[in-house]
N, C-alpha and C positions, 0 to 999 in steps of 0.2 A: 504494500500500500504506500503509495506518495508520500513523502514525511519530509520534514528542514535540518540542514543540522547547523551547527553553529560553525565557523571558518574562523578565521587571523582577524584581527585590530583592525580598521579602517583608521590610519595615523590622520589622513587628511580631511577625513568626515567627521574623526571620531566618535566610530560606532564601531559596534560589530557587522562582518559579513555574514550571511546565509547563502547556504546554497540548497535546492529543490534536490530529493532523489525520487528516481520512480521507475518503474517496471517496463525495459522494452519490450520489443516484439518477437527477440528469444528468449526471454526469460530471464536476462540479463539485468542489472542496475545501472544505468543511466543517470547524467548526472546536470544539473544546469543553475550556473550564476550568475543570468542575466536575463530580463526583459527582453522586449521584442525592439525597444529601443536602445539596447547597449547597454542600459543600466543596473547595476547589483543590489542584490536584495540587502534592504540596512535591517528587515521585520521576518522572523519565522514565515507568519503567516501569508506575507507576501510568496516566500518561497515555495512553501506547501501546495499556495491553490495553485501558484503556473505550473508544478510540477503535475496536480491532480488534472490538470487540466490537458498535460501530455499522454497520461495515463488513457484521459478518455479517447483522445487521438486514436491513442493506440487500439484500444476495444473497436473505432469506427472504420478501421484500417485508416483513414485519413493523417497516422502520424508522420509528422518530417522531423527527423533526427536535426538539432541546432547542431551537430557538430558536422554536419554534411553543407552546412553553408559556409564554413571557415574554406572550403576552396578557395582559391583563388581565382577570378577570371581566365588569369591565362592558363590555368591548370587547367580549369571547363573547357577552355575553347581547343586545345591540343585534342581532349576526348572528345571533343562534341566535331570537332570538324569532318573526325574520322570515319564517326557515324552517321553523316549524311551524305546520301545517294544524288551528286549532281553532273551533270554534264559538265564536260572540259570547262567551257568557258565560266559558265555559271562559279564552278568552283576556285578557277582564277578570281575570280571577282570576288567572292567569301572571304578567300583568302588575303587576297591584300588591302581590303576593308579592317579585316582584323590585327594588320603587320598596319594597316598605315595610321588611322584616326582610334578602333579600338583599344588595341591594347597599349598604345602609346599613355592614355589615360588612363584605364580602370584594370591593365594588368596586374599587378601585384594588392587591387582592392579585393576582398571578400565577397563570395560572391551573395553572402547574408547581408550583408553591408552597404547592396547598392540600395541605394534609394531613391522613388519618381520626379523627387525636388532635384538631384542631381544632374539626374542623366537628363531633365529638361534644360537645367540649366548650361549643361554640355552641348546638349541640341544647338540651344539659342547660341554660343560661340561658334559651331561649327557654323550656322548657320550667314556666319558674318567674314567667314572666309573660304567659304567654297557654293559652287551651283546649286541650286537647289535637286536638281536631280541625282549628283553626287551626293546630300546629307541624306535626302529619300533611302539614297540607297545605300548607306552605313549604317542607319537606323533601321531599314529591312532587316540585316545582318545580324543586330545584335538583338533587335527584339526575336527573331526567328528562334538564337540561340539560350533565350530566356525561356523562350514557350518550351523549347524542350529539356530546359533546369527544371522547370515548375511539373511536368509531366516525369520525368525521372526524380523527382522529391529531394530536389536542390535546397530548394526555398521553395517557400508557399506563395507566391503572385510573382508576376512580372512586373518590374519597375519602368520598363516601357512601354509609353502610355501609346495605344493605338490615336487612328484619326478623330475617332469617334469621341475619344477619352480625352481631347486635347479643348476642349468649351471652357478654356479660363482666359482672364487676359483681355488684352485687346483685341479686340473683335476683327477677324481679317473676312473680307468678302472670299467668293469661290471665284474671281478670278475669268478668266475668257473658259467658257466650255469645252471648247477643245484647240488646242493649238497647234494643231497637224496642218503643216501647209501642204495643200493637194492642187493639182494641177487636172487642167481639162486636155481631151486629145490633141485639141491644138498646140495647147502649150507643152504637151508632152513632145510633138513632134519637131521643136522649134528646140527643147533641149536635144533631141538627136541628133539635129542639123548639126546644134553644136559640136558637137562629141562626133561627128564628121568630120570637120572641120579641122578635130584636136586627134581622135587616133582611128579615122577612118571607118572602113565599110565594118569594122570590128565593136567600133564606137557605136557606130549608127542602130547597130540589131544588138545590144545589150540593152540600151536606153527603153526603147518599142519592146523589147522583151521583159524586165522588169514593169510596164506599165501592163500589154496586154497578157501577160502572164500572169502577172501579180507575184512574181519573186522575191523572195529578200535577194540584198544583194551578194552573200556569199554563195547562197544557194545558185544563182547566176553564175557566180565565176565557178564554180565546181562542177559544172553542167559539160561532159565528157559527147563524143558526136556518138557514142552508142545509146546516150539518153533521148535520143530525137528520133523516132520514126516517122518518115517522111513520105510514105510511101500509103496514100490513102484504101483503103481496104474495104472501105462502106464504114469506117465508124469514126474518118477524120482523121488525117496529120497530127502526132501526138509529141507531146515534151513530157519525159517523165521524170521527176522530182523525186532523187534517190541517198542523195547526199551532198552535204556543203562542203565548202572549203572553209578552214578553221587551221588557228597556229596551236599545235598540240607542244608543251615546254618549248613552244618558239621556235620551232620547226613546223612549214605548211605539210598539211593533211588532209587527208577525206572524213569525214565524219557524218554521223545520221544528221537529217535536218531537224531544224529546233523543235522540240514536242516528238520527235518522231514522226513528223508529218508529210510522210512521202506522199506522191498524188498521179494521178497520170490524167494532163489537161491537154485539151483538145485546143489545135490552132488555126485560129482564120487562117485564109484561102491568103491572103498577102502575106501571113506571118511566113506559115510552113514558105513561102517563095523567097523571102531574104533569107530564112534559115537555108536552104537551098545553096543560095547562090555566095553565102558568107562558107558555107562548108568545101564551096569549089576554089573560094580564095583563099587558103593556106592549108598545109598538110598538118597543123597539131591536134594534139588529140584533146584538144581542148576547145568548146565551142565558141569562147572568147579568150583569145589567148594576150599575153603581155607580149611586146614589141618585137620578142625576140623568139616567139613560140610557146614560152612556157607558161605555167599557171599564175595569172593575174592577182596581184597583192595586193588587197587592201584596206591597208594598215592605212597611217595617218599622210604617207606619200600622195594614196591616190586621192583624200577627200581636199589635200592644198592644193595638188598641179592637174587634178583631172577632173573631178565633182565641181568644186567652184567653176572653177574655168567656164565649164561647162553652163551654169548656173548665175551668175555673177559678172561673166563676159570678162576680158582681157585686154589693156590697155599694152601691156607692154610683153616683150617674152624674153625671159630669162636666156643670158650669152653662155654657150659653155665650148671649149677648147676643143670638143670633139664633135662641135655642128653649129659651124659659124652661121648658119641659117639661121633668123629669126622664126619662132613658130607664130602661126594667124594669130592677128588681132581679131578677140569677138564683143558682140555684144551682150548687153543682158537682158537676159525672158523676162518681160512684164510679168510680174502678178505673182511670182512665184519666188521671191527673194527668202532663202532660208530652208527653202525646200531642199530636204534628203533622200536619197535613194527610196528609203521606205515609206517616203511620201506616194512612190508612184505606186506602191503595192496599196495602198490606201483610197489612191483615186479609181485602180479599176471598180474597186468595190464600189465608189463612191457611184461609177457609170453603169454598172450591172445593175445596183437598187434603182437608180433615176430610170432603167429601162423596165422596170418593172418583172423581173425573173423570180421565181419561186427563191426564198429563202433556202433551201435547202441544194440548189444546184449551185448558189452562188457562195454558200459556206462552205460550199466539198473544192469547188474551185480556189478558194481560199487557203485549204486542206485544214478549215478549223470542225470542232466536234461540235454538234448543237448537242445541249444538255437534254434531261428529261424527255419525258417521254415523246416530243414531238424528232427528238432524233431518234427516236426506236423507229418512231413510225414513217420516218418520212425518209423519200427515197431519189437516188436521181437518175433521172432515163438520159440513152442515147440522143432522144429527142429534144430534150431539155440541154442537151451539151451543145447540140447543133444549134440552137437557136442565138445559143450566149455566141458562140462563133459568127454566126447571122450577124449580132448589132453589133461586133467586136468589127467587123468588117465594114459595117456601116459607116460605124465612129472613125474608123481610116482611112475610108475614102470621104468623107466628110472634113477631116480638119487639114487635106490636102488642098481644099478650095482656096483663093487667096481672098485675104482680107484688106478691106481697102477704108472699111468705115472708125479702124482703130489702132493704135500705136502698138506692135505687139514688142520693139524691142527698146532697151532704154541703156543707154552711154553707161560704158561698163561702172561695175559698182568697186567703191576703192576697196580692196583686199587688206584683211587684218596687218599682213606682213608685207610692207613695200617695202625694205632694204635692198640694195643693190638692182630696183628697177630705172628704166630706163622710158619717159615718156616718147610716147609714140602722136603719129597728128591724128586730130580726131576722127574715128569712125563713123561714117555718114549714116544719118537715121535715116535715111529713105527706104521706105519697104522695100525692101529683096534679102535675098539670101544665099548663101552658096548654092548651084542648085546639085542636088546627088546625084551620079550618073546614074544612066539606065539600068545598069545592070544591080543597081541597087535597090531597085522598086519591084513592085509587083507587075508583071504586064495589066494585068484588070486596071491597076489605078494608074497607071501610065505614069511618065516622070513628074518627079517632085519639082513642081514649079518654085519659082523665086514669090515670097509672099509678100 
């Protein structure tokens, strides 16, 4: 039965201590002298009831042993990392979340120790030296690795307060509702041109592939010419989504796509013909290859000298000793300043729902799972795939028309890093464009006029 005993002199309270004993969950004696706030019992009876009080823990199986919260964080996190099941990258990401902002702070604290006042408080610093989608996702990280303290009976709560749990303070609005910048056919076709422009007929059908595909963009560069059946058979010219490219300890690699989400998507009648005719313009085995044949990198290389570029237009081009050629000056896409690769897997979506296709042909295209029971029941036909091909086809020969009633390109936008540029004289806004050669079109849509 739970009982106090008396401990050593408190010299600086001047009292006695107590400490609680009581009966664990083998039969053992257990022992504890202190509060849930740090503090020691100076009263028997204080000691007795928190010990009776563990006692009944223990009857309700609900008890957490206080001597399993003196972990230390970084002690937690070496085991806890071990035991979660994540994909390469994800786990890069865990991991240096916890090497960089967590355990720089709360490694060597207790992990009974931390507390909501703190780690908010920590939030709020972080918050004033890094992006916000950087502290999102340090605080993902370590509340993740609380939820499963508190579930392995670390400690009894998590002191990381969810979103929901954050209603104190000053009051902050929710902000713009979504801030995915997505782009329409046209403007998808207008970054192609670009990326024409910058690396060619290679450039041109990755661009058009990530919009009408709806790729991410490793998924794209990992795309091998055995993933492409071109060869229509009565069910459609197919692209099959079977693995990404991903730097595996820093070496590129193959790996499954994110979720696991292989797909096998059917392609308009123009797509499968630049697919075509990009497979007859180089021998690699790669469906968009880098410069030089091999598997396209992209790390933070290609989002400064090829995505922007692309995206943002180009005043000047960089001099280097081995191509005294300046590369084209471009300009920049209206309307779409900020836009990411995964913007354009956002906008197919955005153009299948505006056409109105069954949710379920358009989520499979996506290669996402609809929940509950209407994805038990709901299914996608042949017919339903032809049809997304139908106005996929529409929308391309559609934003081929030129446009005459509105400015679609704007003087390129200055670039985070100008050192060591060179201005160039300015690029004429008069509608036109480079125009693509033939052999880079679809015959149905004839050449890509100057717009």
């Amino acid at each position: 039965m739970a009982h106090a005993e008396k401990r050593g002199w408190d010299k600086r309270a001047g009292k006695f201590r107590y400490r609680g004993r009581y009966k664990l969950p083998d039969g053992t004696w257990g022992s504890v002298s202190r509060d849930d706030q740090g503090q020691p019992f100076y009263r028997a009876r204080d000691a007795e009831g928190y010990a009776h009080g563990l006692e009944v823990d223990v009857r309700r199986k609900t008890f957490i042993n206080p001597r399993d919260g003196r972990i230390t964080v970084a002690e937690w996190s070496e085991l806890w990392i071990e035991s979660v099941e994540l994909a390469n990258r994800s786990d890069g990401t865990y991991r240096q979340r916890l090497r960089s902002v967590i355990l720089p702070e709360w490694g060597s604290v207790a992990m009974g120790d931390v507390t909501e006042v703190a780690v908010k408080t920590w939030e709020k610093k972080l918050r004033a030296r890094y992006s916000a989608n950087y502290v999102k996702s340090a605080m993902s990280v370590m509340r993740t690795m609380f939820d499963d303290a508190v579930s392995s009976k670390v400690r009894g709560d998590n002191p990381v307060p969810t979103r929901a749990a954050r209603r104190r303070g000053r009051f902050k609005g929710k902000g713009p509702k979504d801030e995915t910048v997505i782009a329409s056919p046209r403007q998808a076709l207008l970054l192609a041109r670009n990326a024409y422009e910058l690396r060619g007929l290679a450039g041109y059908v990755l661009i058009v592939t990530i919009a009408y595909c709806g790729l991410r963009i490793n998924e794209a560069t990992g795309l091998r010419r055995e993933h492409l059946a071109l060869v229509d058979e009565g069910t459609g010219c197919r692209l099959l989504v079977q693995e990404q490219s991903q730097r595996v300890n820093g070496k590129p690699a193959q790996v499954d796509p994110k979720y696991g989400s292989t797909g096998n998507l059917i392609l308009a009648p123009f797509h499968a013909e630049l697919m075509r005719r990009l497979l007859a313009s180089h021998d690699s085995e790669w469906v968009f290859p880098a410069t030089r044949g091999g598997k396209l990198d992209t790390g933070a290389w290609f989002y400064t000298n090829w995505w922007r570029p692309i995206v943002d237009g180009r005043r000047v081009a960089a001099r280097f000793a081995s191509r005294p050629a300046t590369l084209p000056a471009l300009r920049a896409v209206a309307g779409v300043e900020g836009i990411v690769p995964h913007g354009l897997r956002h906008s197919m979506k955005v153009w299948l729902d505006e056409a109105g296709h069954p949710r379920v042909a358009v989520e499979e295209r996506m290669r996402h799972v609809i929940p509950g029971v209407e994805g038990t029941y709901s299914h996608t036909t042949p017919a339903m795939e032809k049809r997304i091909a139908e106005t996929l086809q529409s929308l391309w020969e559609d934003s081929l028309k030129p446009v005459v009633d509105r400015r679609e390109y704007e003087p390129p936008r200055t670039p985070r890093n100008t050192r060591n540029q060179v201005d160039l004289p300015e690029i004429s806004q008069r509608s036109g464009s480079a125009t693509i050669p033939a052999q880079a079109t679809t015959p149905s849509a004839g050449r890509v006029h100057s717009s």
